[in-house]
N, C-alpha and C positions, 0 to 999 in steps of 0.2 A: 823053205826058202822063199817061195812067192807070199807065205803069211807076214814074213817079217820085215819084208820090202817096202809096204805101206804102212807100217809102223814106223819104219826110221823117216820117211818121206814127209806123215804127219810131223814128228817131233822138228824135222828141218824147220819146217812152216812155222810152228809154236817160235822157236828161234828167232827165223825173218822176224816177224810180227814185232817180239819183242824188242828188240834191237832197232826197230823201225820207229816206234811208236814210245815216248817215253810214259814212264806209269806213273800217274797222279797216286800222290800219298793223301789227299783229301780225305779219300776214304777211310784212312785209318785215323782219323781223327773223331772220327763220327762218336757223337753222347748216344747210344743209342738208352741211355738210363732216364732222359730227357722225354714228358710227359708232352702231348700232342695235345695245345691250348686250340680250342675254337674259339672265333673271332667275338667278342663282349659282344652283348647286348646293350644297346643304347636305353638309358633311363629315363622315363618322363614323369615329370614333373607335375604334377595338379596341382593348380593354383585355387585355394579354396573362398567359396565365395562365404563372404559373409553381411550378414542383415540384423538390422536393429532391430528390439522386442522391445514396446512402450507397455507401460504397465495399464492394465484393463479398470482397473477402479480409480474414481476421480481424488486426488490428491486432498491433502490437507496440512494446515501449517504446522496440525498435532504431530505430523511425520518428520523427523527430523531429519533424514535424509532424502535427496535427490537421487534414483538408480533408475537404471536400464538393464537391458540383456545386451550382451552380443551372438549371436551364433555362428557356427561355422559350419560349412558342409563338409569340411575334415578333422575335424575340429583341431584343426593348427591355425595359431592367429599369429600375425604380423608382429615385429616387436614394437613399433611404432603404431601400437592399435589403436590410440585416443587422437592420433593425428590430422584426421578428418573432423573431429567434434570439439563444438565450443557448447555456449552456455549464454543466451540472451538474457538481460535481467529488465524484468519491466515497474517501475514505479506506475502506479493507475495504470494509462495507456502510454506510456514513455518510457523508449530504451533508454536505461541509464547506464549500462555496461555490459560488453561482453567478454567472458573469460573463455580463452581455448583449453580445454582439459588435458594437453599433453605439457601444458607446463602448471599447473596447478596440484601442488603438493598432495591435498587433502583428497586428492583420489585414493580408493578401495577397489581392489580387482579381486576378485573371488571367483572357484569354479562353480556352478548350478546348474547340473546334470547339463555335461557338456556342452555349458555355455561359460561366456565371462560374464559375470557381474557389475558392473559400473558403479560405485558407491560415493556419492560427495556430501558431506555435513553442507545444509542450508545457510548455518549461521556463517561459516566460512566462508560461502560464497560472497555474503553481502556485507563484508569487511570495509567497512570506510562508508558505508551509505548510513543513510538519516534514516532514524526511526520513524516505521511504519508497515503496512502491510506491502508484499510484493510478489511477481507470479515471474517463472521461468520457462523458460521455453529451450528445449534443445534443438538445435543446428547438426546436421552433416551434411559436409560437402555444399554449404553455403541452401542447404534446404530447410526449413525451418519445419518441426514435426507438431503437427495440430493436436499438442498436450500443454497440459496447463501443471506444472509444480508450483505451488504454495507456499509462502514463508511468512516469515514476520521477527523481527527486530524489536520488537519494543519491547521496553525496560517497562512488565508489569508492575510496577509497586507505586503504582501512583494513586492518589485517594482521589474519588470526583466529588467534589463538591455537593449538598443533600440541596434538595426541594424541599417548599412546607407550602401548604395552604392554610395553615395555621397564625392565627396572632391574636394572645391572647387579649382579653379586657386590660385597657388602659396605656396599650403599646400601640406602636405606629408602624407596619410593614411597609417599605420603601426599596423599591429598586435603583439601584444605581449605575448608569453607565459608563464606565470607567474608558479611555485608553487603554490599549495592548502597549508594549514596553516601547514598543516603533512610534506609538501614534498613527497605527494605520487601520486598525478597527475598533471598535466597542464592544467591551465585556460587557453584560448584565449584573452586577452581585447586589444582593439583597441584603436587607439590614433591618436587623428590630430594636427600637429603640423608646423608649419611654416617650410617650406624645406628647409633643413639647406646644408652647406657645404661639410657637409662629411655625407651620410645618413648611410653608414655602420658602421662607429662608432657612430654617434648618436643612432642608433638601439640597439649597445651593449650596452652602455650607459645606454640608459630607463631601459634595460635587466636590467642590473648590480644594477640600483640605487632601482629598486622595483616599485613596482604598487603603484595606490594611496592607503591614507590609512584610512581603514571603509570597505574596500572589503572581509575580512575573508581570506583575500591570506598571504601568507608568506611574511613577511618584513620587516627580520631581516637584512639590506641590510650588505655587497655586496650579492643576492640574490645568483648570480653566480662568480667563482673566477674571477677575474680580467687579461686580456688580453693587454700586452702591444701593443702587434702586430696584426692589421688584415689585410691582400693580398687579392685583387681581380685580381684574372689571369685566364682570358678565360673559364668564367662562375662556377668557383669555386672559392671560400671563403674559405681560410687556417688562421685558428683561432689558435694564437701560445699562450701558456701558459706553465706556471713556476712553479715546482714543490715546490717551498716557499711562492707563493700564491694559493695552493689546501688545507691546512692545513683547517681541519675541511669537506670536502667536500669530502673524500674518499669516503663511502658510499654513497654519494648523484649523485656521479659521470653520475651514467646514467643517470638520470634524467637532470641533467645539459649537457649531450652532444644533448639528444632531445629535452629541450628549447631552443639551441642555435641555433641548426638546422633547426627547424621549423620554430621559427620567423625569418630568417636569407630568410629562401626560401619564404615565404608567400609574401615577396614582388615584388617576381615573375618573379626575374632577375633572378637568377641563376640556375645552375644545379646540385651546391649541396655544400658540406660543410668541410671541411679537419679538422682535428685537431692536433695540434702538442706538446709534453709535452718534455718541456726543446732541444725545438730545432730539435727533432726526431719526424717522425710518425710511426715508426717503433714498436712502443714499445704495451702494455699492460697496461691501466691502470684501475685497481678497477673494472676490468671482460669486459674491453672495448674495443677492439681491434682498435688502431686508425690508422691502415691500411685504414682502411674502407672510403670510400668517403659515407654520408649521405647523400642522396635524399631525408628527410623524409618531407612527407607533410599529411596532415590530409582529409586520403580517409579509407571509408570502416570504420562508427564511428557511435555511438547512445548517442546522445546528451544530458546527463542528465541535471537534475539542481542541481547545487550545492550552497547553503548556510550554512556557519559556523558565529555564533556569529554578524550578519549582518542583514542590512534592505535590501538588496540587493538580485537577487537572478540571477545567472551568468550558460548560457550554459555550460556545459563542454564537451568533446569528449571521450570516451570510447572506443578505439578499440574492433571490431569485430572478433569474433574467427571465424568465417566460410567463405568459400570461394565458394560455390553454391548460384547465386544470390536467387532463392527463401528460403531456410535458413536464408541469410544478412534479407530479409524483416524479413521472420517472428523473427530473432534475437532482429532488433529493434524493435518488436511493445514487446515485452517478457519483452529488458532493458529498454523502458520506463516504462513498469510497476512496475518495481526494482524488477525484479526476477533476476538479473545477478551480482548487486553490493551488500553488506551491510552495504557499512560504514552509519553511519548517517550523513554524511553534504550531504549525495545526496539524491534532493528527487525526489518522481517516477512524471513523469509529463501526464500519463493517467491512470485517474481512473479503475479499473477492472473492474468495468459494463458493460463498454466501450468493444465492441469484431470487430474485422476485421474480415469482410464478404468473402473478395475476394479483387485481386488486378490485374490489365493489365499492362504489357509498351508499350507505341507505340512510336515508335523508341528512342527515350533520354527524354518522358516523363513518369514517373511514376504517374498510377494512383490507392488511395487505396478507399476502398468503405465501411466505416464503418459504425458498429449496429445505430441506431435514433439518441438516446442516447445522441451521441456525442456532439451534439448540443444543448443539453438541462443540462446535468450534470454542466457544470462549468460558466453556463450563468452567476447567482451572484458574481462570480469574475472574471472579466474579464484582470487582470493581470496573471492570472494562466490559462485561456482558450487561451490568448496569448502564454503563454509558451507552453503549449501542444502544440499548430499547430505550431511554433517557430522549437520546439524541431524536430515534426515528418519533415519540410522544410528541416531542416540541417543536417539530419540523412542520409533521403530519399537523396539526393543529395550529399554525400560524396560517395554514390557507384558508383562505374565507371560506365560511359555510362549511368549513368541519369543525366539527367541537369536542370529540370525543375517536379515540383510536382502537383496535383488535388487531393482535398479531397472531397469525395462524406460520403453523411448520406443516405444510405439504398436507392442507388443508385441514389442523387439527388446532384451536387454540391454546396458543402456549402460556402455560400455569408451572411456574416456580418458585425457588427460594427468593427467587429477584424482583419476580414481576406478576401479575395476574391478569394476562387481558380473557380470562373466560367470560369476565362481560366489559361492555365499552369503559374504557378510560379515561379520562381528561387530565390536562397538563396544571401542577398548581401553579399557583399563582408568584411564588417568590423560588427566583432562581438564584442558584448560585451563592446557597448562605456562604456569610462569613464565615470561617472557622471561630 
C-alpha cells in the first residue's frame, strides 16, 4: 500500500505538467537525415604578377618578327594582356608612329614554357610608311624598354647605277649634273661619248638637253636656260646668258649656276666659272651674285641614294655642315642612315644595326672599323650592300686629304663578292653611268 502511493502521486504530477504546459510538435518535425554543414571557408584570390622578358641578342632587320615574353607568377594571365603595350616606331631619330598591340590584328600569342609569347610581323607594323630603314621600341605602361627591334621596308630590286674609271682612247668621260625631278638637288651621271669638237659646248649641250629618260631626274628640257656664248680664257669659262632666255628659271637660278659649274669644272681643266646676264657680271641675279668666279667641285658630301618613280637607284652628294674632320666622319655615317635628310626619294644606305666602332687616318687613307653586322645585314641583296660600301667610298673620299678608303667588320677587312677593301681603295672617277 505505501509502494503504490508514490506511484499514483508521480503519475498525478506527469498529468498537472501536461495539461499545464502545451507540447511543441517542433520536434517531430526534426530531419534528423539532414548532414551538419560547417561554416565555408572564405577563398582567396592571388593576383598574379606579371613582367616583361626582352630578348638578350641584338635584333636584326634579317628577323621578321618583333616578340617578347610575358611571365607570370601563376601563370594565369589577364584576358586583356596586350592592354598596357604599344609599339613606337622610329624613322632615323623620329617617332613616326605608335601602335597599341591590343587592337593590332597581326599579334601572335603562343605558350613558352609557362610564359606568353608576344609575336608581330615587322612589315605589318610599318604599313603606310615610306620606304626605308626603321627601329622599334616597346612601351608599357607609358615606359619605354632600352631595346632596339630592326626593320626595313624597302622594295629590294632596285639596280644602282655602275662606276668606271675607265674611257677608252678616243672617247670623252663627262659628268653631268643633272636636277632631281623637284629641282632641289643635283645628281651626278656620267656619260661616254665620242670626243667631239668643241667639248665645252658639247657639255653645255648634254646640260641643256636633259639626262636620259627612266632616271626619276628632271626633264622638262631645256633643263638649264640656253647660252648663246661660252669663253674659255686662261682657265676660266664665262658662260653668257640673256635675260629672254631665263623666263621660267628665276627661282631655279641657283640651282642652275651650280649645275653649270660643277659639270663645267669636273672635267678638270679649269679654275672656275664666270657668269654673265645680258652681257654684264656685274649684276644680281635671283639672290646670285655673278661677280663671283665659281670654283665649285664636289668635296666635303654624304652620298645618299636617291630614287623617284625609277628601277634605278643613283648616288647623290649632300653637302656637309661641319668643318672638324672627325664631325665630317661621324656626319657621314648619321646622313647615311637618313637622320640629316627627309625627303623621300632619298634612301638611307646603312641599316641602324650597323654601328662604327672607331676610325684611323694614315696619312690620305681613311680607315673605318665597323659593328660584324656589316657584313651579314645586306648579304641577300647584294645591289644595296653594293650601295652601302659605294656610298661610304664616295663619301669618305670627298673630304679633303683622304684619297683612298678600308672598311674593317669588328676590326677585320672586309673582302667579298662586292667589294675588296684588304687594301686602300679609291673612288673612280665617273659616277652614275648611264644605263
Amino acid at each position: 500500500m505505501h509502494r503504490i502511493l508514490p506511484n499514483i502521486l508521480f503519475i498525478v504530477i506527469i498529468f498537472i505538467l501536461a495539461t499545464a504546459f502545451p507540447l511543441s510538435t517542433d520536434i517531430l518535425s526534426l530531419d534528423l537525415s539532414q548532414k551538419i554543414v560547417d561554416k565555408p571557408v572564405e577563398e582567396v584570390v592571388i593576383t598574379p604578377k606579371l613582367s616583361t622578358v626582352i630578348p638578350e641578342k641584338q635584333d636584326s632587320i634579317l628577323n621578321p618578327e618583333l616578340y617578347f615574353d610575358i611571365k607570370s607568377t601563376t601563370s594565369v594571365f589577364p584576358a586583356e594582356l596586350l592592354s598596357n603595350y604599344s609599339v613606337d616606331i622610329y624613322s632615323a631619330t623620329e617617332k613616326v608612329a605608335t601602335i597599341p598591340l591590343i587592337n593590332f590584328k597581326a599579334v601572335t600569342i603562343s605558350n613558352v614554357e609557362n610564359q606568353k609569347r608576344i609575336s608581330v610581323p615587322k612589315i605589318d607594323l610599318l604599313a603606310g610608311q615610306v620606304e626605308g630603314y626603321y627601329t622599334f621600341k616597346l612601351v608599357e605602361d607609358h615606359k619605354s624598354y632600352d631595346y632596339n627591334w630592326y626593320a626595313s621596308n624597302i622594295n629590294y630590286s632596285k639596280v644602282l647605277l655602275q662606276t668606271t674609271d675607265q674611257v677608252s682612247s678616243g672617247n670623252l668621260g663627262m659628268t653631268l649634273y643633272y636636277p632631281t625631278s623637284d629641282y632641289q638637288y643635283l645628281v651626278p651621271i656620267s656619260r661616254i661619248i665620242k670626243t667631239p669638237d668643241n667639248r665645252w659646248r658639247t657639255l653645255y649641250t648634254a646640260l641643256t638637253n636633259g639626262p636620259k629618260s627612266g632616271l626619276g631626274l628632271y626633264e622638262n628640257a631645256p633643263i638649264i636656260p640656253y647660252a648663246p656664248n661660252i669663253k674659255i680664257s686662261k682657265g676660266i669659262a664665262s658662260i653668257y646668258m640673256y635675260s629672254a632666255n631665263l623666263a621660267g628659271f628665276e627661282d631655279k637660278y641657283p640651282l642652275v649656276v651650280e649645275s653649270i659649274s660643277k659639270t663645267f669644272m669636273s672635267l678638270g681643266q679649269l679654275e672656275g666659272v664666270n657668269f654673265l646676264l645680258d652681257d654684264s657680271s656685274n649684276k644680281t641675279f635671283s639672290g646670285v651674285d655673278l661677280r663671283t668666279t665659281f670654283t665649285s667641285v664636289q668635296e666635303n658630301s654624304a652620298y645618299m641614294a636617291y630614287n623617284k618613280d625609277s628601277n634605278y637607284l643613283l648616288l647623290l652628294p649632300l653637302a656637309l655642315t661641319t668643318s672638324n674632320f672627325d664631325d665630317q666622319v661621324n656626319e657621314i655615317i648619321s646622313a647615311l642612315k637618313g637622320h640629316s635628310e627627309s625627303s623621300s626619294d632619298l634612301i638611307a644606305v646603312i641599316p641602324e644595326e650597323v654601328t662604327l666602332q672607331g676610325y684611323t687616318l694614315n696619312g690620305s687613307n681613311l680607315q673605318l672599323n665597323f659593328s660584324e653586322n656589316i657584313t651579314k645585314v645586306l648579304t641577300d641583296y647584294p645591289e644595296y650592300e653594293r650601295l652601302m660600301f659605294k656610298a661610304l667610298l664616295y663619301s669618305c673620299t670627298s673630304l679633303e686629304n683622304v684619297n683612298t678608303l678600308q672598311i674593317q667588320a669588328n676590326g677585320v677587312n672586309i673582302s667579298n663578292s662586292q667589294v675588296d677593301f684588304t687594301s686602300p681603295v679609291s673612288a673612280d672617277q665617273y659616277i652614275n653611268l648611264e644605263p
